[in-house]
C-alpha positions as CSV (number, residue, x, y, z in Angstrom):
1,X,0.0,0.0,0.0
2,X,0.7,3.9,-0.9
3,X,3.4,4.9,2.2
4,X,0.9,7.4,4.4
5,X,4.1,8.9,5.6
6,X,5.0,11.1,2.7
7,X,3.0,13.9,2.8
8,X,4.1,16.7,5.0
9,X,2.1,16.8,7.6
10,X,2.3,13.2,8.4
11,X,6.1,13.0,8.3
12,X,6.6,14.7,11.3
13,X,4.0,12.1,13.2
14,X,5.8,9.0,11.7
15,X,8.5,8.6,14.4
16,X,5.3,8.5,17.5
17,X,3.2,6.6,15.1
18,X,5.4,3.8,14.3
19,X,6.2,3.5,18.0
20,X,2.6,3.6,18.5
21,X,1.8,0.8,16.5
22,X,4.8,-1.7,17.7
23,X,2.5,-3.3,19.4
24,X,0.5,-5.0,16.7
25,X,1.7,-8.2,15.0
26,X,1.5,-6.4,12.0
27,X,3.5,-3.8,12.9
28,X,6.5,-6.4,12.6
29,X,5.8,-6.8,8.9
30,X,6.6,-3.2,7.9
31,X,9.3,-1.4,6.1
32,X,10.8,1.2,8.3
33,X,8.7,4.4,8.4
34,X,5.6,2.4,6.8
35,X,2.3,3.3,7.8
36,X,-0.6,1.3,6.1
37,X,-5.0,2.0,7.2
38,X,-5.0,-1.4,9.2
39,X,-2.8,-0.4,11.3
40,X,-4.3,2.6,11.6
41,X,-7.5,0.9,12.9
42,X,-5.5,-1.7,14.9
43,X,-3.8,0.9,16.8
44,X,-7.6,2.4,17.8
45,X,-8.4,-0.4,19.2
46,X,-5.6,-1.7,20.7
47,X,-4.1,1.7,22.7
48,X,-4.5,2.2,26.7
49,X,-7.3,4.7,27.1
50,X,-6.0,7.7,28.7
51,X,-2.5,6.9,27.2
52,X,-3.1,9.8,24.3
53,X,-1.8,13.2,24.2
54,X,-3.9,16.2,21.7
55,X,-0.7,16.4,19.7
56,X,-1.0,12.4,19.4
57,X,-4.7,12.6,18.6
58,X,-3.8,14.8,15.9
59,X,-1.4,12.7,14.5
60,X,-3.9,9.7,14.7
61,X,-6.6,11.8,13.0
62,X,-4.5,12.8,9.9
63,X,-3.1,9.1,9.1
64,X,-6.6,8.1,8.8
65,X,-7.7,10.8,6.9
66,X,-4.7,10.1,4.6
67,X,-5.8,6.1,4.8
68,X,-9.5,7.0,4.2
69,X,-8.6,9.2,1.1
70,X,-6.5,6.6,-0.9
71,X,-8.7,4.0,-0.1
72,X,-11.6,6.3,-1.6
73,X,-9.4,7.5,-4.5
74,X,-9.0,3.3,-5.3
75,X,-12.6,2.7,-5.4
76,X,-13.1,5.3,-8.0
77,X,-10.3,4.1,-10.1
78,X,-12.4,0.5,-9.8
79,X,-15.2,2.5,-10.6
80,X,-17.5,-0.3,-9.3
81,X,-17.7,-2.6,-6.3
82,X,-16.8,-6.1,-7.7
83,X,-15.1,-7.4,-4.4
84,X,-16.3,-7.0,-0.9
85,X,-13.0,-6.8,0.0
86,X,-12.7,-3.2,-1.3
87,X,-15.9,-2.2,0.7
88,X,-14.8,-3.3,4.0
89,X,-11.4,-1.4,4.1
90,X,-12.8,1.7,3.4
91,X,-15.4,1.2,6.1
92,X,-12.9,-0.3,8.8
93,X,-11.1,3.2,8.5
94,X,-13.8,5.8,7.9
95,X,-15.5,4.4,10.5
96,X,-12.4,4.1,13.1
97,X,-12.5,6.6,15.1
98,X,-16.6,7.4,15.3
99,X,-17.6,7.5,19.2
100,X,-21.2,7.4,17.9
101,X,-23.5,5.0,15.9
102,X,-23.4,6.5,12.3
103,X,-26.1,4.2,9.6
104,X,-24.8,4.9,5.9
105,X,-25.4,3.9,1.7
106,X,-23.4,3.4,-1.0
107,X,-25.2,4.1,-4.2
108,X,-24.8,2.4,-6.9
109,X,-26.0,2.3,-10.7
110,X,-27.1,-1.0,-12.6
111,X,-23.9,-1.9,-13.4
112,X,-22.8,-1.8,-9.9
113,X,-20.7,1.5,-10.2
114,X,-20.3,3.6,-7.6
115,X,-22.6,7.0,-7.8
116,X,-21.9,8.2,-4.3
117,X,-21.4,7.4,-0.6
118,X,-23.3,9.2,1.9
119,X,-23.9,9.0,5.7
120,X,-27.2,9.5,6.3
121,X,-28.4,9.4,10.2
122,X,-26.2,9.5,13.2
123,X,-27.1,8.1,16.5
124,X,-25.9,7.5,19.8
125,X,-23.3,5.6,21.9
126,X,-25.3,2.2,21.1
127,X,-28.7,3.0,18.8
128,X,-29.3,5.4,15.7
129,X,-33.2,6.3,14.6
130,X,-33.0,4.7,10.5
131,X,-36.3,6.0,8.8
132,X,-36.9,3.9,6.1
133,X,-38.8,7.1,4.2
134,X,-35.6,8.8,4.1
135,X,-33.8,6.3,2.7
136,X,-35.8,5.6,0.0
137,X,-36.0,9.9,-0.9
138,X,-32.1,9.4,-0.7
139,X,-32.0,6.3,-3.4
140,X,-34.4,9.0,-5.7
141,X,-32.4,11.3,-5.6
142,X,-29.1,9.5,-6.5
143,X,-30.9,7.4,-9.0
144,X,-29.3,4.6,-7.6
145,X,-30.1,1.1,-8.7
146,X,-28.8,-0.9,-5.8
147,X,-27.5,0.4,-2.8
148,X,-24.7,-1.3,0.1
149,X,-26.1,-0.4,3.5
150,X,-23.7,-0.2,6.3
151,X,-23.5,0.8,10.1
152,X,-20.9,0.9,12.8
153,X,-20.4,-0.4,16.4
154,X,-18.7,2.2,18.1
155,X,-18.6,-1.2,20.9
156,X,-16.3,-2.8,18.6
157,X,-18.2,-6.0,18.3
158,X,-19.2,-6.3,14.3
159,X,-21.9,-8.8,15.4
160,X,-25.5,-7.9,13.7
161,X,-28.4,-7.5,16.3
162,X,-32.3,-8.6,15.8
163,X,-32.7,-4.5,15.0
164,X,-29.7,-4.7,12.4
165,X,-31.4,-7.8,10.7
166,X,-35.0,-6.3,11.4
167,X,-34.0,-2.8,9.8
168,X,-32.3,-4.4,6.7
169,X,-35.3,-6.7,5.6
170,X,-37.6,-3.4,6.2
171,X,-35.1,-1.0,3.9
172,X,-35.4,-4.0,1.3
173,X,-38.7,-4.3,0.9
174,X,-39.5,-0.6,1.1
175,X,-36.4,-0.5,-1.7
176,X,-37.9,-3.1,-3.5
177,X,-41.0,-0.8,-4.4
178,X,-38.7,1.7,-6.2
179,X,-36.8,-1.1,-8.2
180,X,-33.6,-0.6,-5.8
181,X,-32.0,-3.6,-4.4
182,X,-30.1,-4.0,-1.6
183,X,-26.7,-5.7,-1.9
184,X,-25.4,-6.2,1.5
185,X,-25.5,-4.7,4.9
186,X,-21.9,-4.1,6.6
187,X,-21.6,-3.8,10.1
188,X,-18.1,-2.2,11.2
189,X,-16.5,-2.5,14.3
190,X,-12.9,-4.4,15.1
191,X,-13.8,-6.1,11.6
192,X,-16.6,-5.8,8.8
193,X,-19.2,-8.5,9.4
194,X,-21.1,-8.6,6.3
195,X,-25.3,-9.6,6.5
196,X,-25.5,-10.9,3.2
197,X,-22.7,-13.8,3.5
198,X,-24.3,-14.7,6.7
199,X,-27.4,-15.2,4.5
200,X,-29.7,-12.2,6.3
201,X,-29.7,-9.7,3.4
């Protein structure tokens, strides 16, 4: 992956970052001054709470901004999601470092290319209000033809609830009216736990 330490303002944060992120297996793997988005994410959720300075937070915030954009800038050079793979890294880091529950839709045209990405309700701590209505006015307006719903777990745990399962079949069907089908429903916390390979999308 793309070296997150060459641009300026991450360079100075590369020395505390690496050391940061030591403790990972992963970390073990790199090439000196290598940053890559999963470690990124690992480091979230594996540093001592209290343990971070504001000039470390900072740091933190701008390596996953600078993950989040070249994973963004590579799904519009695929121009379409053809492997699930490509969806869940870009979710593991934009959704990293959200303290609340945040319920969003990638749009997508017939051929499965990727109109726009848009987070449409945030929530709380361990709930967020999804009405269906809204939804559907948001597929409209994209023109979207099939959409990949996803949410995060600010807990961590990627498991899908009876409301997560509940919410999905009720955004299909109500999708299903306006000829939009619904691809998958990703749930992000530690990792991406996808509804439709668990066969409840």
């Amino acid at each position: 992956m793309t070296d997150l330490t060459t641009t300026p303002r991450i360079r100075a944060a590369k020395g505390a970052a690496r050391r940061s992120f030591s403790h990972t297996p992963e970390a073990h793997q790199l090439a000196a001054g290598e940053v890559r988005s999963e470690d990124a994410v690992a480091y979230l959720h594996h540093r001592v709470p209290g343990e971070q300075t504001d000039q470390q937070a900072r740091h933190e915030a701008d390596i996953l901004a600078e993950a989040e954009t070249i994973l963004r800038k590579r799904w519009h050079r695929l121009g379409s999601l053809s492997d699930p793979r490509d969806s869940a890294a870009w979710l593991r880091v934009h959704c990293a470092g959200m303290t609340a529950e945040v319920f969003g839709v990638i749009f997508l045209d017939n051929r499965h290319r990727i109109l726009s990405t848009r987070e449409l309700f945030r929530g709380t701590l361990d709930g967020c209000s999804i009405p269906p209505r809204e939804v559907v006015r948001a597929v409209l307006e994209c023109n979207a033809a099939a959409v990949v719903l996803w949410h995060n777990h600010p807990s961590g745990n990627p498991e899908p609830s009876s409301a997560d399962v509940a919410i999905t079949q009720t955004l299909k069907q109500a999708l299903d009216l306006v000829g939009c089908r619904v691809l998958d429903h990703l749930i992000c916390g530690e990792t991406v736990t996808s509804l439709s390979q668990r066969g409840l999308c």
